[in-house]
C-alpha positions, -999 to 999 in steps of 0.1 A, spaced: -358 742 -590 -325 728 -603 -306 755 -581 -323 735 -549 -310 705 -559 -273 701 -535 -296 711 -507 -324 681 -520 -291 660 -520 -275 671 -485 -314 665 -468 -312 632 -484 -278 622 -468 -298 630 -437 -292 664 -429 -315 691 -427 -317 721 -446 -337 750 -434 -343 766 -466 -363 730 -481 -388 727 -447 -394 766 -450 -407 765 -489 -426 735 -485 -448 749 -451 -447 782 -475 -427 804 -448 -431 840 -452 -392 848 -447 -395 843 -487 -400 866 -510 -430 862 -534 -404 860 -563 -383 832 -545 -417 816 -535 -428 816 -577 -406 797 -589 -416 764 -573 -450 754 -595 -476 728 -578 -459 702 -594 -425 705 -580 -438 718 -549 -449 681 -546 -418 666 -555 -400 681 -532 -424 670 -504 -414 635 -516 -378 643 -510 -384 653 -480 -402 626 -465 -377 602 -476 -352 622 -464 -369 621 -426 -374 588 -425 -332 579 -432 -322 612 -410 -342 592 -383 -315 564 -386 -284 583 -398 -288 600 -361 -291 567 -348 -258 560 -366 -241 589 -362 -247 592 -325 -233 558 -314 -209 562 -333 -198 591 -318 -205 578 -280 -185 547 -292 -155 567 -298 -162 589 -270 -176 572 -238 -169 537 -250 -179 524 -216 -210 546 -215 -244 546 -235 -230 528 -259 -215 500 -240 -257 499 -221 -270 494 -252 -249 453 -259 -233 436 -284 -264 430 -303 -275 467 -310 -244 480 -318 -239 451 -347 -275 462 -357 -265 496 -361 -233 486 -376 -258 464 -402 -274 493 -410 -244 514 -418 -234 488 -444 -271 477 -459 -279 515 -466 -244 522 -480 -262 514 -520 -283 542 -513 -258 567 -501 -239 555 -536 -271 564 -555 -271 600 -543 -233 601 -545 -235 588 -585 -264 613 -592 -242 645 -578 -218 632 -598 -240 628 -627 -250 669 -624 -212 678 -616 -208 661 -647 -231 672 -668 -238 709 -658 -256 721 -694 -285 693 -691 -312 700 -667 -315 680 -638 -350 657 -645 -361 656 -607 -393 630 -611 -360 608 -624 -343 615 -596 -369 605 -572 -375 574 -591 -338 563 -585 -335 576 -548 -377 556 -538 -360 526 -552 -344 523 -517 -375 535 -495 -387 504 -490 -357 492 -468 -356 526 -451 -393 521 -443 -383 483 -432 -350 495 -408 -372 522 -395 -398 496 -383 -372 474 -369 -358 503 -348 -390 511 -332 -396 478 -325 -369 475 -306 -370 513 -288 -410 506 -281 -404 472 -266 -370 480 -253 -356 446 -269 -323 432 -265 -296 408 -269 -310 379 -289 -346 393 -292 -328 418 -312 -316 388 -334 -351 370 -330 -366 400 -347 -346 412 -372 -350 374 -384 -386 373 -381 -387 409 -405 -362 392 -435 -379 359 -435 -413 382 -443 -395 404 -465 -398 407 -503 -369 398 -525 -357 432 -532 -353 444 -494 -343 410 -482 -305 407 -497 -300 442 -477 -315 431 -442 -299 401 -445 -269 419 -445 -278 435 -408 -293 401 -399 -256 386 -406 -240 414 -386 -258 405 -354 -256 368 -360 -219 371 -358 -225 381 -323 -242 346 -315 -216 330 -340 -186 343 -319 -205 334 -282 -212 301 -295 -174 297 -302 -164 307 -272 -186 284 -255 -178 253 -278 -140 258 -279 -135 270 -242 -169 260 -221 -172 300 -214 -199 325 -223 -189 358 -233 -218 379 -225 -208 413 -206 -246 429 -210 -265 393 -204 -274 397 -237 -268 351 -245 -300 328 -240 -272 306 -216 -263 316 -185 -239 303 -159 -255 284 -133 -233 278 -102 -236 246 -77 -230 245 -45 -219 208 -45 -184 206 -61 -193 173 -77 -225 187 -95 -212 197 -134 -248 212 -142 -235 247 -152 -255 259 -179 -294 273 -182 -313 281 -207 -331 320 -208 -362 313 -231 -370 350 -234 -336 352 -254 -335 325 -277 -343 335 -316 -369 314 -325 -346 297 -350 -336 277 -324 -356 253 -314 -358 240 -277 -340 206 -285 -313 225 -303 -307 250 -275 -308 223 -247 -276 203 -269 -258 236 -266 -260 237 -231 -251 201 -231 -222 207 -245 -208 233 -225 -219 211 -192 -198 183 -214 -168 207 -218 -165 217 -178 -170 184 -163 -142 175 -191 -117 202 -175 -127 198 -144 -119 157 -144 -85 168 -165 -73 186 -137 -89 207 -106 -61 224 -92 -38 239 -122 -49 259 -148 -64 245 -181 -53 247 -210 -84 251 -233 -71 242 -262 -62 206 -252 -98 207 -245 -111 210 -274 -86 190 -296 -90 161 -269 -134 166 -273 -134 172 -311 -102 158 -323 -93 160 -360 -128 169 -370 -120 203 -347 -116 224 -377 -142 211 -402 -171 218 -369 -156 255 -363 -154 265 -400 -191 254 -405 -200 275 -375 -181 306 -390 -200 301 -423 -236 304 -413 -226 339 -414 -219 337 -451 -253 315 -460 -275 340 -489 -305 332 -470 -299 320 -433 -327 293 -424 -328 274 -395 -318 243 -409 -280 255 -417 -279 260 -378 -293 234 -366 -277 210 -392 -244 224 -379 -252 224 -341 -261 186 -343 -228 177 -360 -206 192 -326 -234 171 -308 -225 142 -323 -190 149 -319 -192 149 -284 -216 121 -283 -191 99 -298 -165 113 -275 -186 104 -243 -200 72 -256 -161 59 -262 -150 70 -227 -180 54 -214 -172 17 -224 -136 26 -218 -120 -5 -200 -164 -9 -190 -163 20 -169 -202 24 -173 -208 -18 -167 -182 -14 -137 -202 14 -122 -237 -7 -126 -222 -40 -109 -215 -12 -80 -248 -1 -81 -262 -37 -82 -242 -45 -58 -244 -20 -31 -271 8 -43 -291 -23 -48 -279 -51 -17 -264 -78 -49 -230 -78 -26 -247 -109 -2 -218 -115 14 -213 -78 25 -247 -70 32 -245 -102 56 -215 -91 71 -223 -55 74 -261 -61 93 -242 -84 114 -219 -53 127 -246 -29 128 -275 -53 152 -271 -35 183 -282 -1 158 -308 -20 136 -333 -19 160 -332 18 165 -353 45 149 -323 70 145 -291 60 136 -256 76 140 -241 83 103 -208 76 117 -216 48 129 -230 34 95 -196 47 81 -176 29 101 -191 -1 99 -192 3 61 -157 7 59 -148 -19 88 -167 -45 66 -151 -35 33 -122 -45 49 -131 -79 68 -145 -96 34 -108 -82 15 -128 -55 -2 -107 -31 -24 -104 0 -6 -110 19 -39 -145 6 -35 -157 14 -2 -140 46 -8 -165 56 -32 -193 57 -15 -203 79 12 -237 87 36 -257 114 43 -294 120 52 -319 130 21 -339 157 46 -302 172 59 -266 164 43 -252 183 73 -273 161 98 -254 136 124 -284 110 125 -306 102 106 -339 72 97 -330 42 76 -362 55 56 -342 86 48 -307 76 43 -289 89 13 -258 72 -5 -240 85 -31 -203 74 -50 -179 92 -71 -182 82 -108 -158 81 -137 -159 111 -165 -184 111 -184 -207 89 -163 -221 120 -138 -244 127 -168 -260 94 -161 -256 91 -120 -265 128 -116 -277 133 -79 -316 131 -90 -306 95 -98 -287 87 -72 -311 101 -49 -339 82 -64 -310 49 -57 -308 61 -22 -346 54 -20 -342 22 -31 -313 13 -9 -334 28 26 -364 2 12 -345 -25 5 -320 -21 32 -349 -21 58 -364 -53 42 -328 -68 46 -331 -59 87 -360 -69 93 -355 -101 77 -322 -110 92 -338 -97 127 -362 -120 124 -343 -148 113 -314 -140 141 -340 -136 174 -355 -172 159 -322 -185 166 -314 -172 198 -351 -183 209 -351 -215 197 -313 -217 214 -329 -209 247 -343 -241 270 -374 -226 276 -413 -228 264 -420 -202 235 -453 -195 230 -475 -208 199 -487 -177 190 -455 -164 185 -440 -191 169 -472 -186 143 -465 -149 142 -434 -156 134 -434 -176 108 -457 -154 93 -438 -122 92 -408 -145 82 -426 -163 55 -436 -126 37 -409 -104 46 -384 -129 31 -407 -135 4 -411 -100 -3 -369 -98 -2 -369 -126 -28 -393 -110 -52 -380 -75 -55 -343 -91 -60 -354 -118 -83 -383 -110 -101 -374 -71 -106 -336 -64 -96 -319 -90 -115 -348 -94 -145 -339 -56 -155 -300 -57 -144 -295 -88 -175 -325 -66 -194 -304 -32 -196 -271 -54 -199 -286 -68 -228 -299 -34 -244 -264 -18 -240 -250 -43 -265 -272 -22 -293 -264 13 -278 -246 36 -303 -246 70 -287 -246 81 -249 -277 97 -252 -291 57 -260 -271 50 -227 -284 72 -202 -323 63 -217 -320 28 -212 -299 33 -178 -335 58 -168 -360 33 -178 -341 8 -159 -343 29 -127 -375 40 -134 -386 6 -139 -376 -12 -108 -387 20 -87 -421 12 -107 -421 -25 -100 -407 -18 -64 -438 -1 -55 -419 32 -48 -444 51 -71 -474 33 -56 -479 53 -26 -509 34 -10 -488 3 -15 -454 13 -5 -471 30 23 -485 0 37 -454 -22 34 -436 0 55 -463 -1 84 -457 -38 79 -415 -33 84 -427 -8 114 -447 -38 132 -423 -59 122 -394 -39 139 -419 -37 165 -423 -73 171 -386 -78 173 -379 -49 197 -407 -71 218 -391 -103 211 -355 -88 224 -364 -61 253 -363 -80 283 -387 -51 295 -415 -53 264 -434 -74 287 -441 -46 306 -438 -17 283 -477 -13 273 -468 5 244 -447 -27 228 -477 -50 240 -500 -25 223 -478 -36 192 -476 -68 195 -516 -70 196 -517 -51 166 -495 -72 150 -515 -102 154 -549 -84 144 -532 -69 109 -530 -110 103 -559 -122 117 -588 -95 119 -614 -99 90 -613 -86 64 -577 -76 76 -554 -49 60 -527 -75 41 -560 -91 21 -567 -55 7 -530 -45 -2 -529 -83 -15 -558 -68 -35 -552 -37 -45 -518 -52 -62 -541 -77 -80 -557 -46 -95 -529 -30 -109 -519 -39 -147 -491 -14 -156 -469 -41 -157 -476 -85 -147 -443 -80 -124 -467 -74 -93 -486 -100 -97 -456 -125 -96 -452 -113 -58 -486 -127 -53 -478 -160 -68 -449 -161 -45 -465 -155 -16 -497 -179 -23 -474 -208 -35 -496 -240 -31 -518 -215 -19 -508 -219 16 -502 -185 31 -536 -170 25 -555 -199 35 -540 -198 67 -542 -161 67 -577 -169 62 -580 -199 87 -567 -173 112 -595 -147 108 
């Protein structure tokens, strides 16, 4: 037996010897004297040898053949295969390196010692000692081959194996486990220092996600199929955060000439730049990798940049500079313009469709009658919300957005300013309809003849709740949460704290605006339809015999005085709602000394 031992020892290093396989499936090529002197006993020995042997041949090929394709085709099979498989392979070339020592130190042993017989059941003792990683890598490789894993599902499981692992074979995996997370380690650099992801085989759970609006800095994405499960869905989305943080950053630096990166990051990180890289680097050096070290480590560049944004925000009150704009002109606070800017736009305000250009124009023309600064008006421009490219457009559908200061598009993305530009169309349209009324009033009451009673009834009427409608979504909701979120910003202490209470403000005067009460918002805007109605009436020298404007004008009068008539149940069905008391202060506006439904009611 001792004379088969270098062969024993050349299978083991996972090569195959012929002249093992044939003795063990009893070959007859041997001779009944070679076949002797193996007895039962070492006949089974030697099938242990050989089955450990197999099982690490099956990933010295593995080894041995991408290495080779490396060196050869480096742009071929190998290069298919990623990042992440080739640091696995590269793992296992260094975890199973104390098992190739053990059979190196036991040839040396026999070389050593060549009058004392070679005890083989010692032998296998020492060599099984490492079966149980073999077994373990051999699992992880099918995995991967059956399911065809890859990138960071390569990394998900080899995690998942040395986190169920027993002491013993747990050091050694960890050792692969560390190879591939330098992979991650080094893509995560990349993307902290420079805003980039290096990922040639899309092996990354980020990818690139390209706008086509210049001033959208959305530019990341999350791939859930390729994130390791020790990182959780919060961590992952502050990693993409970050890199959205770090090209908006670059891209407000300087558009035209080229970046220099590493400004970048000294100007986002500052002096802490080294301490956050160097923990990064080290989660490859952690004994046992949990994910606690990473996320610990990805919440302290978070907060980093948190810092960063929530300084530049408050810088000279960019962010409380950007909301008076909103409450100004998002929102109809600029009076004064709004007066002025109606006034230029009458002979369009009674049209269905309106030029953009024209509402340009006289955007711009009255920025510049009330002395505006032109850096204002300049920030705002008009589109429709069905069709940017359109030429015309409803006042129901007009969108308005402004350029913002760095950092502040994370705030005013263009989900919230389109959800502004529906409050602007609703408010706006209010606005019309009450100065329309309010101006034809005039000019009738100018004019030196009889007007009829009903009229002057209907008017007062439509007056009396559009304006009263005007005052309660300005007073009662507009300006409550404009001092409300003023207030709350005094106690903010990140930027995440900024763009939540600047959401719930939004969200809450959309709320008590009726925009997400369809029935409700629905039937206001018939009301502003009859209403424009009613003036196109009260102006066309023709409505009187237009039948479709008469048809309106009868309508108008029964929505007021048929019983039970279609104000009384939106009256009602804003009594019923308790989300918030802000609707119901409406209703006390418009019943003050309970005047305008009694009439209402005297009426039907």
């Amino acid at each position: 037996m001792e004379c088969l031992i270098p062969d024993i020892l050349f299978t083991l290093l996972g090569h195959k010897s012929e002249i093992l396989q044939c003795i063990v499936d009893n070959d007859s090529n041997f001779t009944d004297d070679e076949y002797m002197i193996l007895n039962t006993e070492d006949k089974q020995l030697l099938k242990c040898f050989l089955n450990l042997a197999e099982e690490y041949q099956k990933l010295n090929t593995v080894i041995v053949s991408f290495n080779r394709l490396q060196s050869i085709y480096s742009e071929s099979e190998s290069s298919k295969r990623g990042l992440y498989f080739e640091a696995f392979v590269n793992g296992m070339l260094i975890a199973l390196k104390p098992y190739r020592n053990c059979i190196n130190d036991i040839e040396k042993d026999l070389s050593n010692n060549k009058e004392n017989k070679c005890l083989l059941t010692e032998t296998l003792r020492k060599i099984e000692q490492h079966k149980p990683l073999i077994v373990a890598v051999n699992n992880i490789l099918d995995q991967i081959e059956l399911s065809q894993l890859h990138g960071g599902q390569i990394l998900n499981l080899i995690h998942e194996v040395v986190c169920m692992e027993f002491l013993d074979s747990k050091n050694q995996l960890s050792l692969i486990f560390n190879q591939c997370l330098q992979v991650l380690i080094s893509q995560l650099n990349t993307f902290f220092a420079r805003g980039m992801i290096f990922d040639p085989h899309s092996e990354f759970f980020i990818e690139s996600k390209y706008s086509k609006s210049k001033k959208e800095f959305k530019q990341f994405s999350l791939i859930p199929s390729l994130m390791p499960s020790f990182v959780p869905l919060s961590t992952a989305s502050k990693i993409t955060r970050i890199g959205d943080v770090i090209k908006s950053l670059q891209h407000s630096n300087d558009q035209s000439s080229l970046i220099n990166y590493k400004d970048i990051s000294i100007q986002l990180y500052g002096h802490k730049k080294d301490e956050l890289f160097s923990d990064l680097f080290n989660l490859v050096n952690v004994p046992l990798f949990t994910k606690n070290e990473f996320v610990q480590v990805i919440d302290k560049f978070y907060d980093v940049v948190d810092e960063y944004m929530l300084k530049a925000s408050f810088n000279n009150d960019s962010f409380g500079y950007h909301m008076k704009l909103v409450r100004d002109f998002y929102l109809l606070g600029n009076g004064e313009f709004y007066k002025h800017f109606l006034n230029k736009m009458c002979s369009l305000s009674l049209k269905s469709e309106h030029s953009l250009r024209a509402i340009k124009v006289a955007f711009i023309n009255t920025a510049q009658d009330i002395k505006m600064h032109k850096s204002v008006n300049q920030l705002f421009g008009f589109s429709s919300l069905e069709n940017e490219e359109a030429d015309e457009t409803t006042w129901t559908k007009i969108k308005v957005t402004f350029e913002t200061k760095w950092p502040l598009q994370f705030i005013f993305t263009s989900s919230v300013q389109e959800n502004y530009s529906k409050l602007f169309a609703f408010l706006s349209r209010i606005k019309r309809v009450q100065t329309n009324l309010h101006t034809i009033w005039i000019e009738k009451k100018s004019k030196s003849y009889e007007i009829n009673a009903h009229n002057v009834q209907l008017k007062t009427k439509l007056s009396f709740l559009i304006d009263t409608l005007y005052s309660y979504l300005q007073m009662d909701v507009i300006e409550d949460e404009y001092f409300l979120l003023l207030e709350k910003l005094t106690n903010a202490n990140d930027f995440q704290s900024i763009k939540h209470i600047h959401d719930i403000f939004q969200t809450n005067i959309m709320r008590d605006s009726f925009l997400f009460m369809e029935e409700i918002y629905l039937g206001f805007n018939r009301i502003l339809d009859m209403c424009e109605n009613y003036c196109r009436y009260m102006t066309d020298i023709t409505a009187a015999l237009n039948p479709q404007y008469k048809q309106c004008f009868d309508e108008l009068h029964l929505f007021f005085t048929k019983k039970p008539n279609k104000l009384v149940s939106l009256i009602n069905i804003i009594r019923k709602i308790h989300v918030t008391p802000k609707p119901n202060q409406f209703i006390v506006r418009l019943n003050y000394n309970y005047w305008f439904l009694q009439t209402i009611s005297c009426d039907a």
